[in-house]
N, C-alpha and C positions, 0 to 999 in steps of 0.2 A: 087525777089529771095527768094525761101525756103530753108534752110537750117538745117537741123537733122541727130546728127550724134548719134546712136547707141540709138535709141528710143524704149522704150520697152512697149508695150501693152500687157495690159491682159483681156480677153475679157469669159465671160464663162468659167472663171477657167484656160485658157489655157494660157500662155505668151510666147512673142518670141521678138526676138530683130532683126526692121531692119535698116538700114544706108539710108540716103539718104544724097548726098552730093551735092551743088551747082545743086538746080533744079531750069528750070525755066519754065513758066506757059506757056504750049503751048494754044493755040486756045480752042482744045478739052476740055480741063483740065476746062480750063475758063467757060464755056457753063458747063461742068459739074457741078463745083460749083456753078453757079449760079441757075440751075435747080435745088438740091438739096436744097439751099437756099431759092427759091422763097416756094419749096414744104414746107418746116419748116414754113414759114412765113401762108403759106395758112391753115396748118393744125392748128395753134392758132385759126385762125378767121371762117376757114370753115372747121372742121373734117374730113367730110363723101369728099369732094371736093378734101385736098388736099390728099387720100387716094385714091380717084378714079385715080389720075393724075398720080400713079405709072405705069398706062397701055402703060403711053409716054415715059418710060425710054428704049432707047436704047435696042436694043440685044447684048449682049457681044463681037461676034464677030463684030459688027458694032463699040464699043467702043474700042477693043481691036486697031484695025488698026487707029481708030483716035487721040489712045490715045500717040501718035508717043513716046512711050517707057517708058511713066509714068505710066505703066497699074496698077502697085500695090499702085500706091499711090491713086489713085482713085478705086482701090478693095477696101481699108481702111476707103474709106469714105464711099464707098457702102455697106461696112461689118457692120459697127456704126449703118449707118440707116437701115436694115436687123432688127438689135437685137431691136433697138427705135421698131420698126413696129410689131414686134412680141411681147414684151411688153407693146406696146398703145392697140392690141388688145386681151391679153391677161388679161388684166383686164375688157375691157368694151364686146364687141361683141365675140370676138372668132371666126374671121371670117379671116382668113389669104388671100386671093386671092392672091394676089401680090407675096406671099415668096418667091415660090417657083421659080418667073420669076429674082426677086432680088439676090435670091444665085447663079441660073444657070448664074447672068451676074458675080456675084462678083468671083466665080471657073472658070469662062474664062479668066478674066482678072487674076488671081493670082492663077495658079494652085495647084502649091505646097504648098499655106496655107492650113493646115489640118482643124485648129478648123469651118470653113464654113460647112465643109462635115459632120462631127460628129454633129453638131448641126442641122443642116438639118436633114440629117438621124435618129435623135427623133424627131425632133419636125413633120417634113412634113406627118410621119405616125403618130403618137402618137395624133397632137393638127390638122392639115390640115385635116387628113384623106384620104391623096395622098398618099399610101403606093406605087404604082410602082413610082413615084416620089422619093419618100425616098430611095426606091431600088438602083432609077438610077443616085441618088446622090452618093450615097456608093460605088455603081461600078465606077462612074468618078474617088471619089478620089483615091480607088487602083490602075485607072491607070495612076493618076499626079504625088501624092504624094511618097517619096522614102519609102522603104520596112524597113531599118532601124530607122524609125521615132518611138519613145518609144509608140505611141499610134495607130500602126498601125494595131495593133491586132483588135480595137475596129472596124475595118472595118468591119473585116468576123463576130466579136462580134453582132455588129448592124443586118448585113444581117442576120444572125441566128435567133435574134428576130422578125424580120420584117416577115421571112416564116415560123416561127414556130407559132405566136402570129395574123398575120394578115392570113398567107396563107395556115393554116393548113395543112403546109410541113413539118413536123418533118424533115423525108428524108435528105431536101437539109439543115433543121437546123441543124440537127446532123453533114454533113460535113461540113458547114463552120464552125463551133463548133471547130468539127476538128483541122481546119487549123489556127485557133485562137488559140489553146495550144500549137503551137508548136514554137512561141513566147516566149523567153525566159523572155519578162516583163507580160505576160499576166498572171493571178491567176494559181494556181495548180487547182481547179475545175474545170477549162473548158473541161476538159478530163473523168471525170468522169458524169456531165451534159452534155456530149455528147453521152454518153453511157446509161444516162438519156431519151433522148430524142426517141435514137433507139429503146428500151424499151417499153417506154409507149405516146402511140399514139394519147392522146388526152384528158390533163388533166390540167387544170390552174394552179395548182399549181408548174407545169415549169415553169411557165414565173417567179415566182419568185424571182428567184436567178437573172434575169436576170435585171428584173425592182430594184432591189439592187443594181447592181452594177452600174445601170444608174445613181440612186441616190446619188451614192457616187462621180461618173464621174463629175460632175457637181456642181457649187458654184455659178448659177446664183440662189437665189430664187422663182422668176415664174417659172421657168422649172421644180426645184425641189419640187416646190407645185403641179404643176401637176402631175409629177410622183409618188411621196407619195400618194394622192389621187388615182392613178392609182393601187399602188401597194395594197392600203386598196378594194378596188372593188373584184381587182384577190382572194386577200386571203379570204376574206368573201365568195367569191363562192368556192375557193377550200374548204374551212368548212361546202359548204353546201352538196358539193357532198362526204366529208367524211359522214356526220355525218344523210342523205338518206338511204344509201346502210344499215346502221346500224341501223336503224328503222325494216328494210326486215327483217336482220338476227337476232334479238330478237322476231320476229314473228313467225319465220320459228321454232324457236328454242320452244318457252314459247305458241306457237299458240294465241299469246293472242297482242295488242300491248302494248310499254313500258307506262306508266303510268307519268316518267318524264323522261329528258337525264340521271339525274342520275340513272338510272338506268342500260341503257347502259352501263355506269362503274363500275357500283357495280358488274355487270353480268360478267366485262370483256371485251368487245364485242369492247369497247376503253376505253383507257387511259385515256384519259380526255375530261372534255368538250371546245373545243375549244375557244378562247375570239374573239370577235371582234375588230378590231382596229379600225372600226367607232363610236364603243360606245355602240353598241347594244349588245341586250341579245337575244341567243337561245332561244326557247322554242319550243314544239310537237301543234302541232293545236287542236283546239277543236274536230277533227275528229280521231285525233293521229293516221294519217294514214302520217303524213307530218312533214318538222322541218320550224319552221318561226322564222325573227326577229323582233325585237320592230322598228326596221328602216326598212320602207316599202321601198322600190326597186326593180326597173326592173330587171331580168336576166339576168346577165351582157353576152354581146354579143361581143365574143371575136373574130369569127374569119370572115373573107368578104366574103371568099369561101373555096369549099371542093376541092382541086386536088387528083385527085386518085392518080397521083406520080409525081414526081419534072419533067420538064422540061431538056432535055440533057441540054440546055445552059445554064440552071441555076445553074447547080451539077458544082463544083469547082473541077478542077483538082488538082493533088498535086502543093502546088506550084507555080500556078500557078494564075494570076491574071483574074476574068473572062472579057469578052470581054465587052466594055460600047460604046456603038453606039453614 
């Protein structure tokens, strides 16, 4: 017999309280734990083994019917190992395979838990690089999870990210954008960063606000080191496409180019010279035809692909939750 009454978990910042009264350990349940157990036991002694062995967990719908009505208490244990596994590799390889098959079983089994879906929904795009993954996680929970959940704003929140940042959809970001303000817990900006979005068509320095508020969304440490880092990348390029375009127009102006960035300010032409928040320093190239920094880096490559325009089934109606296949 298991017995909990009114247990409360907090898992990636989120907590919720559930009851279990007088359970007893079906068949299923049994074979479950044990599986998860032998996998703990294997990943001590053999890593890469017992990480490969994630490919023999069950499909959700095959758990959900075995699980003869204890579906959430075994989502629970599935949800633990989910964050374990995104954690074990989040420090060593960064090689997620598994996650993505791990959440789609733990949202079968326990629909209306929210925090799976929001975690998914960053990490699957952000750290997997399965951005329709992450999509199609987002769309599930809008259509498990209830409408009055304090955090259900971060659904169309997330998708807005996801096609603004990976699908260079402003378009369908700017409506779910939208339908995320209209949430009485969601920020006052989301309304006017959607108006942002309609705007201007393709500039990193959106994704900002956005990779901010993820960071605050979150109290697991590894997620919010990746995100910081995330957020340090975007800004550093949005500084380099400010402070490019201003190189041109002190040329165009003086025919000559600038001699240092300050100059650019003295001129006028900007305010300031930007800081880095990886540490580095601006400077014009020996050519002063260019801006470079002391931290050498790739180009940060923001988006997967170019759509000419959103998808009918991906534009959100008012109101309306989109369809999740």
């Amino acid at each position: 017999m298991w017995d909990a009454t009114s247990r409360g978990r907090s898992l990636l910042g989120f907590s919720v309280t559930l009851t279990r009264t007088k359970i007893f350990f079906p068949t299923a349940l049994v074979c479950t734990v044990a599986f998860l157990f032998c996998l703990n036991t294997l990943e001590k002694k053999y890593p890469h083994t017992a990480h490969e062995s994630l490919i023999y967990l069950p499909s959700g719908k095959f758990l959900k019917g075995a699980a003869l009505g204890y579906d959430e208490l075994i989502s629970d244990i599935l949800w633990i190992r989910a964050l374990g596994y995104f954690g074990d590799h989040c420090k060593t390889d960064k090689q997620y395979t598994f996650l993505s098959h791990i959440l789609d079983v733990v949202t079968i089994l326990d629909p209306l838990y929210q925090p799976p879906y929001e975690f998914g929904g960053i990490v699957l795009a952000g750290e997997a690089g399965d951005v329709d993954a992450s999509i199609a996680l987002l769309k599930k929970g809008m259509a498990h999870v209830r409408r009055d959940h304090p955090r259900f704003y971060y659904f169309y929140f997330f998708l807005a990210f996801d096609y603004m940042y990976y699908k260079d959809d402003y378009l369908t970001a700017a409506r779910y954008l939208e339908q995320a303000a209209k949430f009485p817990e969601s920020p006052a900006y989301l309304a006017r960063l959607a108006a942002r979005l309609y705007a201007d068509g393709n500039s990193p320095a959106a994704a900002i606000p956005f990779l901010q508020e993820m960071i605050q969304s979150t109290d697991r440490p590894d997620l919010k080191s990746q995100l910081v880092e995330r957020l340090h990348q975007v800004t550093h390029q949005a500084n380099l496409n400010m402070l490019t375009p201003a190189l041109d127009t002190y040329y165009r102006t003086f025919e000559e180019y600038p001699p240092s960035l300050a100059a650019l300010v003295s001129t006028g032409i900007i305010d300031h010279i930007p800081v880095d928040p990886r540490g580095g320093t601006y400077y014009i190239s020996s050519d002063a035809r260019s801006v470079e920094n002391t931290i050498k880096t790739d180009p940060l490559k923001v988006h997967i692909k170019k759509n000419k325009g959103p998808r009918q089934k991906d534009i959100p109606l008012p109101m309306r939750v989109p369809e999740y296949d």
